[in-house]
KEKE-3310 file (N, C-alpha, C; in steps of 0.2 Angstrom, whole numbers, plus 5000, padded with zeros to 4 digits):
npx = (5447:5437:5435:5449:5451:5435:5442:5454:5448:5439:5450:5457:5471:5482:5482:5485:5475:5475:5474:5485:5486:5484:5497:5508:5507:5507:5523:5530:5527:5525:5529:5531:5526:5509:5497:5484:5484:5496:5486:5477:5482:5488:5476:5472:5486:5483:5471:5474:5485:5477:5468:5477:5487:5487:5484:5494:5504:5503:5506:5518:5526:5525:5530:5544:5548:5543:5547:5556:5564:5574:5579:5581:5575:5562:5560:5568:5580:5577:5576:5588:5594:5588:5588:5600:5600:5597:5578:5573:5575:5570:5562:5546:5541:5550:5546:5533:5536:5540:5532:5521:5529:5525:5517:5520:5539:5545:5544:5544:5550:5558:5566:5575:5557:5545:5534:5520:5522:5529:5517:5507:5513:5512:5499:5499:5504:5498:5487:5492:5496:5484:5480:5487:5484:5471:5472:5473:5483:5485:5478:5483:5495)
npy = (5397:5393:5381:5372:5377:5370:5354:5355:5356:5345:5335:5332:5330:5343:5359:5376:5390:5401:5420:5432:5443:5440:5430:5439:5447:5439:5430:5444:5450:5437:5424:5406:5396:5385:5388:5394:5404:5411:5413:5422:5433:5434:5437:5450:5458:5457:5463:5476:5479:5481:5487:5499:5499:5501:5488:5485:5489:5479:5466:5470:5470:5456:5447:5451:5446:5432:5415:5407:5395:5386:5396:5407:5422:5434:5440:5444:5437:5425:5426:5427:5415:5403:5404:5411:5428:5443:5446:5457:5454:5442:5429:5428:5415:5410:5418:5413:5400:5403:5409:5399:5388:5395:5390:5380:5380:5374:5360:5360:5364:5378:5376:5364:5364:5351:5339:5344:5359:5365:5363:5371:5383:5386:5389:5402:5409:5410:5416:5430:5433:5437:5446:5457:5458:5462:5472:5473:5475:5488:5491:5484:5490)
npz = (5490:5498:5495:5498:5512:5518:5514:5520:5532:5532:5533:5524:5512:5515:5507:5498:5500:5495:5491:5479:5486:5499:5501:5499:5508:5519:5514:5516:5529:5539:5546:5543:5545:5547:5555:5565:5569:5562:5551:5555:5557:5544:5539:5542:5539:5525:5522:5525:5516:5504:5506:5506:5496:5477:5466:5457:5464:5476:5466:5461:5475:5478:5467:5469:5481:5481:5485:5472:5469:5479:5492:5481:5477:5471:5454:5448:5451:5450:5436:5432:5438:5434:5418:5417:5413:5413:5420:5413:5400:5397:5388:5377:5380:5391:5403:5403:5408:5420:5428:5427:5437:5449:5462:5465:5466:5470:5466:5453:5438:5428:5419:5415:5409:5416:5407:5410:5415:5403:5395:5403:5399:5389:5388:5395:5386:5376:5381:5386:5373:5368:5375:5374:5360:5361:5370:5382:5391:5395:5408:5415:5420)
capx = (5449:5431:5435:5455:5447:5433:5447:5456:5441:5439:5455:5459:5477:5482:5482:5486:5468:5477:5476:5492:5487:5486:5502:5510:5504:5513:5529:5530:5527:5523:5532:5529:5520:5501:5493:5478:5486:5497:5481:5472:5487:5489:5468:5474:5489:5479:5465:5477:5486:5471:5466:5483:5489:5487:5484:5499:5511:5505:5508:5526:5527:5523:5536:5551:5548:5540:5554:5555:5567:5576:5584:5582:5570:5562:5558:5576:5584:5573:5577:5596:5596:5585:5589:5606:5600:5590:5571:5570:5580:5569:5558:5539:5539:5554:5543:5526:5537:5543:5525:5519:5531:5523:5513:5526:5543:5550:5543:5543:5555:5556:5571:5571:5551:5543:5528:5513:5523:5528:5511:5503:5518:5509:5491:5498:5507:5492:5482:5498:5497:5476:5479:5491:5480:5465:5474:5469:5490:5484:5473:5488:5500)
capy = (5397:5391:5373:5374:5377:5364:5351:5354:5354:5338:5330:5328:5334:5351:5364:5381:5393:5409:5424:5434:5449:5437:5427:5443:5447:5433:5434:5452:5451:5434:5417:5401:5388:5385:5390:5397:5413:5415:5414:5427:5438:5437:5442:5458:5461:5458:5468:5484:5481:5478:5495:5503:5497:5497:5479:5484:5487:5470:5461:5471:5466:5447:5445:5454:5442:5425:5412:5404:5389:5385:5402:5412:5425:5438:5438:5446:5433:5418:5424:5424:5408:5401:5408:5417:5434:5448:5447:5460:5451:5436:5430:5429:5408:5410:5421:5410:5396:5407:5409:5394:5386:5397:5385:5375:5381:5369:5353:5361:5368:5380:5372:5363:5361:5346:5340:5350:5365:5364:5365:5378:5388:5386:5391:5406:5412:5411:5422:5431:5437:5438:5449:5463:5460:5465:5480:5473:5478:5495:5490:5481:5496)
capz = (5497:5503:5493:5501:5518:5517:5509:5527:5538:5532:5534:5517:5510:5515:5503:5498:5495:5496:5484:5479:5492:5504:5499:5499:5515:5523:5513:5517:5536:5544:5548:5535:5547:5544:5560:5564:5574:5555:5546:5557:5557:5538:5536:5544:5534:5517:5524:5526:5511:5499:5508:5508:5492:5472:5464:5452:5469:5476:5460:5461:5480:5478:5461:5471:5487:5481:5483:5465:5471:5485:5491:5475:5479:5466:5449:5445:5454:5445:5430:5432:5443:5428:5413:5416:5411:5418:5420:5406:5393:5397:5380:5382:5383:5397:5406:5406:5412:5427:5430:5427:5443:5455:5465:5467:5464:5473:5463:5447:5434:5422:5418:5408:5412:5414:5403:5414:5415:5398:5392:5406:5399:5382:5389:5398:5382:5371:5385:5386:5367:5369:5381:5370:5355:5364:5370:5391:5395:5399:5411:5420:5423)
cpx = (5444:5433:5442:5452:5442:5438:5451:5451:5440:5443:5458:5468:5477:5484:5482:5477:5471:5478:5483:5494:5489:5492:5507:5512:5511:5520:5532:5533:5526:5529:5527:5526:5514:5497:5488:5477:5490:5492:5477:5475:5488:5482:5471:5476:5485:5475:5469:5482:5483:5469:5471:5487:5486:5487:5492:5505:5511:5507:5515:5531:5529:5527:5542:5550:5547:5546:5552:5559:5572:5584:5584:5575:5567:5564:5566:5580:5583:5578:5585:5597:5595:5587:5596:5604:5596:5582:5569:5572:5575:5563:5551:5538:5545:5550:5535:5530:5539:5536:5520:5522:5527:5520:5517:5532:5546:5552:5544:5548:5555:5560:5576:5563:5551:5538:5523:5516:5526:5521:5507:5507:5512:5502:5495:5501:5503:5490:5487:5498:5486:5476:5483:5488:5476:5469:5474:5479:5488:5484:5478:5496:5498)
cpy = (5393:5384:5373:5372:5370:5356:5348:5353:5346:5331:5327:5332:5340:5354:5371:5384:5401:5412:5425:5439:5444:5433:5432:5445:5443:5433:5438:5452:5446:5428:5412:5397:5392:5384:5395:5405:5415:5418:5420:5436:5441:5441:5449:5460:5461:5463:5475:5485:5481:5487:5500:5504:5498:5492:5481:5483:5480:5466:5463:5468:5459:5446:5445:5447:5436:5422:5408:5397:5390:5391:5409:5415:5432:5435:5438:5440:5426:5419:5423:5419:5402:5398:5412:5423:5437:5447:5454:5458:5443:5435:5428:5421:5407:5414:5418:5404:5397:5407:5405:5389:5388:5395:5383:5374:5376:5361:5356:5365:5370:5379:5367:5361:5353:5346:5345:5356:5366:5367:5369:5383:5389:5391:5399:5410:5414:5418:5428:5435:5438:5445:5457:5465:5463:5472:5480:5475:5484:5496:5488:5485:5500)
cpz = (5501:5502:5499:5509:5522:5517:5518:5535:5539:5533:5531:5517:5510:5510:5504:5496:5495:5489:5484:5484:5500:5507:5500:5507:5520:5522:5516:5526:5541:5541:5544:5539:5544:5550:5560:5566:5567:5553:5548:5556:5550:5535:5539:5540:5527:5520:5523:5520:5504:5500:5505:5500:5485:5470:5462:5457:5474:5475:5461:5467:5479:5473:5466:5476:5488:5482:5478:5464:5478:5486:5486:5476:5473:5461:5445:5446:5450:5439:5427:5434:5436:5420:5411:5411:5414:5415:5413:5400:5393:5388:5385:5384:5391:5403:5410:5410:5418:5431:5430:5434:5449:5460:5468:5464:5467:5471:5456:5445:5430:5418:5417:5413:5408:5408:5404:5414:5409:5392:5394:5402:5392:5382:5392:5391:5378:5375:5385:5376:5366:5373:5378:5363:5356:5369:5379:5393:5399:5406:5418:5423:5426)
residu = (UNK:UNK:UNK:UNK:UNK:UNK:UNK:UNK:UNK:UNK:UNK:UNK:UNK:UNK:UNK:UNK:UNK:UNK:UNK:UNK:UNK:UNK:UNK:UNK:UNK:UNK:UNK:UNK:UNK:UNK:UNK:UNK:UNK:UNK:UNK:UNK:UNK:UNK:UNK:UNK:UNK:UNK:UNK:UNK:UNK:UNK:UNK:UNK:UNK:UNK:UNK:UNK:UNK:UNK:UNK:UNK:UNK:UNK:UNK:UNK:UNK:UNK:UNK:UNK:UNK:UNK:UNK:UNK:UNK:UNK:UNK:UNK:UNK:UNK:UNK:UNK:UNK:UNK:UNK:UNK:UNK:UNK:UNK:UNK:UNK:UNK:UNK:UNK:UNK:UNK:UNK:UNK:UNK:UNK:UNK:UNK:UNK:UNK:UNK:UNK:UNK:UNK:UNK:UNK:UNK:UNK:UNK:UNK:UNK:UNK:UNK:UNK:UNK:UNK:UNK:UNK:UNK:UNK:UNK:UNK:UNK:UNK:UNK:UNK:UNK:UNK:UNK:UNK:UNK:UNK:UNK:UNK:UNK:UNK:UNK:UNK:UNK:UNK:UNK:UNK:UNK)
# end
């Protein structure tokens, strides 16, 4: 966020620095410009739901609510728009490409992915089986 912030200070190309609480935050409760009365408004919202909230119901928040392309909102939604199947029926590489777009659902597709999302898909899949070897799931429910 500090880099992001600097980044626009400076005058250079605006960028996102926001977490997912954050992110969430805004989704959830505030309007999409990039003002400075949004941004004060959303430190609030994060602030009371960081307080008020579980990580795991954030993360459930921010999936339900992100828009994934133009209109299609939720992960349920992604994965039928996507993928024509439900979100639980999806396989584990169709799932990293879904989360691999999230930046930028709007440039980018998990359908067919390009080359970059193609091969983040790869890195998230590995960590992604690193992550059920080593037994860290638990830790995420």
């Amino acid at each position: 966020m500090e880099g992001a912030f600097e980044d626009n200070e400076e005058g250079r190309r605006l960028r996102g620095g926001s977490t997912i609480s954050q992110q969430t935050a805004k989704n959830a409760f505030l309007w999409p410009d990039r003002s400075w009365t949004r941004k004060g408004a959303e430190a609030w919202f994060t602030l009371l739901i960081e307080t008020l909230w579980p990580k795991s119901r954030i993360l459930e928040v921010y999936l339900n609510i992100v828009e994934w392309d133009d209109g299609v909102y939720g992960a349920e939604a992604a994965a039928r728009h996507h993928f024509k199947k439900p979100a639980s029926a999806l396989t584990r590489r169709e799932a990293a490409l879904l989360a691999v777009v999230l930046p930028n659902p709007r440039n980018w597709s998990p359908n067919p992915p390009g080359a970059y999302v193609a091969r983040r898909a790869g890195v998230i899949e590995h960590r992604m089986a690193v992550v059920e070897r080593d037994g860290l799931a638990d830790c995420a429910r």
